[in-house]
N, C-alpha and C positions, 0 to 999 in steps of 0.2 A: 504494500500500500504506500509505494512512492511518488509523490506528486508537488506542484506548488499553486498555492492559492492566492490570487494578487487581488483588489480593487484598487483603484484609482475615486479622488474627486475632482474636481476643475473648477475654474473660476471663473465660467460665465457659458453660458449654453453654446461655444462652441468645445464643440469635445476634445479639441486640441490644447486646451489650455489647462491641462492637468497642475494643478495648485498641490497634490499631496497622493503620494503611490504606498501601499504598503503589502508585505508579502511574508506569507509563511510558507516552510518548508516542512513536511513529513514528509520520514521513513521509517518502514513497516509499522504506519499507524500511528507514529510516536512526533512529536514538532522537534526538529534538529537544528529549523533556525527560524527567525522571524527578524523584518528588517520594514523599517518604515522613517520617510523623509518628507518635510517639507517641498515643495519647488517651486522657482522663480518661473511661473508661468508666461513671464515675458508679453502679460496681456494686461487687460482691467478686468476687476473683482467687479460681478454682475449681485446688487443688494438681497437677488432671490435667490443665488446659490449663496451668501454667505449665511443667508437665515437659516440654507438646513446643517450647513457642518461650520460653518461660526471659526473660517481661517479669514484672514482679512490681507489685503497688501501690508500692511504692518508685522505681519506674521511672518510673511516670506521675505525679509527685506536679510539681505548675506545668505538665504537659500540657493541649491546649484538649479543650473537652468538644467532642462531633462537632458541635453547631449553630453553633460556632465556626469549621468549618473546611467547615460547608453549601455555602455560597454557591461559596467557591472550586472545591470535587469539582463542583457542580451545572455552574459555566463551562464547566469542563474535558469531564468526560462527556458533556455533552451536546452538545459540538462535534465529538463523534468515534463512530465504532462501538466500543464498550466489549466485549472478552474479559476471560473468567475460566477458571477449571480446574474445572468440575462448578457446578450452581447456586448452590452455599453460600455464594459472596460475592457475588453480585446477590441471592439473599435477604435476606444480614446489611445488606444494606443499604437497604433495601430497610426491612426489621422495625427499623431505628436510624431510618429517617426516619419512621416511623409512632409509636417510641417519642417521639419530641419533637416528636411536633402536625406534623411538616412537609413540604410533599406531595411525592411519591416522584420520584426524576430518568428523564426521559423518554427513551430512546435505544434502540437496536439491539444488541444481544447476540449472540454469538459464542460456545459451550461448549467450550471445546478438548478438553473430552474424548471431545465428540458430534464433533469434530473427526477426533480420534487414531482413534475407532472405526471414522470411513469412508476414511480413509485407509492406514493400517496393517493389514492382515490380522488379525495377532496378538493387536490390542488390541480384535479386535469384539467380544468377549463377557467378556474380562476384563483384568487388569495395566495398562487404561489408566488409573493413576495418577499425579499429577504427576510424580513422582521416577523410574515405573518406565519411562513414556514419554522423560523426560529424559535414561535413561539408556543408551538404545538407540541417542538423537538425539546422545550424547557431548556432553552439555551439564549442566555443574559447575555447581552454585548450592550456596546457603548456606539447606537447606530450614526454613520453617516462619519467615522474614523474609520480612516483606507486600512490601516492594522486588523482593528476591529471586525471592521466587514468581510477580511478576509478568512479570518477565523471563526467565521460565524459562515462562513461559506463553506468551508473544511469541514466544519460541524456537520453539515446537510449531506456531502458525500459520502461520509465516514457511516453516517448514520443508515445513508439510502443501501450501504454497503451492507451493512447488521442486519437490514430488515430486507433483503430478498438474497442474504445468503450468497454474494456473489461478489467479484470484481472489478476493479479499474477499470479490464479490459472488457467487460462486461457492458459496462456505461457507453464503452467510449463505443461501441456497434449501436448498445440501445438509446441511446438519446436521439439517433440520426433514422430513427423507425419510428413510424405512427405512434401515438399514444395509444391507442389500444391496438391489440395486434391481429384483429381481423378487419380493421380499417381502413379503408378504402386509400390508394394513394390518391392526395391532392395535387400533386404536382401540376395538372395538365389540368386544372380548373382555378375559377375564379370564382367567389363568392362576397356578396354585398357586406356578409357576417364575417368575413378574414375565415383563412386557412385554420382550421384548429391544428392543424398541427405544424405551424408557422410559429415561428420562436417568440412573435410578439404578440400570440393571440393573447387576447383580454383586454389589449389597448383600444382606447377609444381615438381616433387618431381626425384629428381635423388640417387643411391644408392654407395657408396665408403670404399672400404675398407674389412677388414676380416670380415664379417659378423657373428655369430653365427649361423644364422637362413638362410636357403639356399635362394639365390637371386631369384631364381622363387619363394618359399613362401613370402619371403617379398614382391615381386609386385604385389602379389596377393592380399596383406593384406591390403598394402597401396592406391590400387585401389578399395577396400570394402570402406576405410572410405573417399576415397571421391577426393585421386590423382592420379593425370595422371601421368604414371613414362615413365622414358624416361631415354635414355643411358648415353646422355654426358650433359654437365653443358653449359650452353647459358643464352643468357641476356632476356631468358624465365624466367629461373630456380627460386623456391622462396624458396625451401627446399633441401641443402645436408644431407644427413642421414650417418654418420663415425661409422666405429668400435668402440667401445670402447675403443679398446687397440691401435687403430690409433690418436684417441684422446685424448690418456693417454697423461698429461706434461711430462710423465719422461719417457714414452715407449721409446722413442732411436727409433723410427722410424721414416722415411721420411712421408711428406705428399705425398700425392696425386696428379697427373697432375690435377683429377680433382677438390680436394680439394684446390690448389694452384690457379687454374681457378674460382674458389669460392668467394675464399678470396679477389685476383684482383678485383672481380669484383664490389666485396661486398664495397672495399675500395672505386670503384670508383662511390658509392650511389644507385649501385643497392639492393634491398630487399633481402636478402637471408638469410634464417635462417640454422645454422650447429646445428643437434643434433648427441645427443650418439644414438647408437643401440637401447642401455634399453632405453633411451627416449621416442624413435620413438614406439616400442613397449607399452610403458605405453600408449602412446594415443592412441595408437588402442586398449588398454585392456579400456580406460576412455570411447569411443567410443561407446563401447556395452554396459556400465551401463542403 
C-alpha cells in the first residue's frame, strides 16, 4: 500500500495560482513522510478563496515560487501513485506547470472520489465530498489545509481498501469503470442530467461570459464528464465557468449578473467554484486520460 496523496489550494479561481501544496507519503499502509509549503503564487489573492483557507498575500511574502519547489514534487510524484479528492488538484497542477514553461509530472492517478462513489452506496451519485465522505469515515481534519486535505484523502483510500478487501491496483482499473458494473457505457452519449459516471457528476455547472469555444459545444462537453448545465446561477449552482478574458484582473471589464449572483452567493457560504474557460477545458481534456 504504497502511494502519495497531494492537494493543493490557490489564490484566486485561476487554478494556476496555487498559494499552498501539501503531500503525504505511505508505505505498506504506514505515513513515511509528509511535507507541506506555502507559495508565492506570483498572482493576487481573490477575497472568496481567502475566506475558505484564510492564506492571504501576507502569508506568502519570502514563500518559493512553484518552479522552486519543481524538481522536489517532480522526485516525489513520480516515484509513487499520486491520489487526490476530485481532479482539481492534478489539474492545478498540472495548469502551474504549463504556467512556467515546465513539462507536466508523469504518474498514475487515483480520484478518491471516483473512489468513495464505487465503494460507498450513498456517495454514487452525490455527498461524495471530501468532508462529507470524511465524515461518515469518522475522520477529523483541519478542512481546506493542503496537508490536511491530503490526509484526509489517504484516509478515504486506505479505508475504501479495508472495506472491499482489495488493492491499489484494484482502484486504479476500478475507478476508470462505470459505477455500477452492469452499466451501461456512456461514452458515446450525451445527456441534459451529465454522465453519471463522469468525474464531475453532481455538479451543477452554469456557463458566463465570452467563451472561446461555442456555448452548445461547451454543454455538450461539460455534460460528457458528468454536469448538468443549466442557464442561470441559483443556490443549486456548484460551478460558474468565466471567460478568461472576463476573469482577467486587468480586462477593464464588468462582471456578470451572473457572475455577480455567484459571488453573493458564494459570500453568503454557498459552495461555488468560478473557473477560467482553459480551466474548465483542462478537466475535460484530464477526464479522458
Amino acid at each position: 500500500m504504497d502511494f502519495l496523496a497531494i492537494d493543493v489550494e490557490t489564490a484566486n479561481s485561476d487554478m494556476a495560482s496555487i498559494c499552498q501544496i501539501g503531500f503525504v507519503i505511505y508505505e505498506n499502509g504506514q505515513i513515511k513522510k509528509e511535507w507541506s509549503s506555502l507559495l508565492d503564487p506570483e498572482d493576487y489573492f481573490d477575497f472568496w478563496n481567502e475566506s475558505i483557507h484564510n492564506i492571504t498575500e501576507e502569508d506568502i511574502i519570502d514563500s518559493p515560487k512553484f518552479p522552486e519547489v519543481y524538481e522536489f514534487l517532480k522526485q516525489n510524484l513520480e516515484n509513487y501513485i499520486c491520489v487526490c479528492h476530485t481532479h482539481f488538484d492534478r489539474v492545478s497542477i498540472n495548469r502551474t506547470c504549463e504556467k512556467y514553461g515546465l513539462p507536466s509530472i508523469q504518474n498514475s492517478w487515483i480520484d478518491t472520489a471516483k473512489v468513495s462513489r464505487r465503494c460507498w452506496e450513498e456517495f454514487a451519485y452525490k455527498g461524495y465530498g471530501l468532508a462529507n465522505v470524511c465524515k461518515k469515515l469518522d475522520f477529523s481534519f483541519n478542512h481546506h489545509d493542503a496537508l490536511e486535505d491530503a490526509k484526509a484523502c489517504a484516509h478515504i483510500l486506505l479505508s475504501a481498501i479495508k472495506e472491499k478487501e482489495n488493492t491499489i491496483d484494484d482502484w486504479l482499473i476500478r475507478v476508470n469503470n462505470p459505477i455500477l458494473a452492469n452499466a451501461k457505457n456512456y461514452s458515446d452519449s450525451v445527456s441534459k442530467e451529465g454522465n453519471p459516471n463522469g468525474n464531475l457528476f453532481g455538479e451543477i455547472l452554469v456557463f458566463t461570459g465570452s467563451l472561446q469555444i461555442p456555448r452548445r459545444e461547451a454543454s455538450l462537453l461539460a455534460s460528457e464528464i458528468g454536469c448538468k448545465v443549466e442557464n442561470g446561477v441559483t443556490k443549486k449552482t456548484t460551478l460558474l465557468v468565466v471567460g478568461d478574458q472576463d476573469l482577467s484582473k486587468l480586462s477593464g471589464k464588468k462582471k456578470s449578473s451572473k457572475h455577480l449572483k455567484a459571488e453573493e452567493l458564494k459570500n453568503n457560504g454557498q459552495n461555488i467554484r468560478i473557473l477560467k474557460e482553459s480551466d474548465f477545458v483542462a478537466l475535460y481534456e484530464s477526464n479522458k486520460e
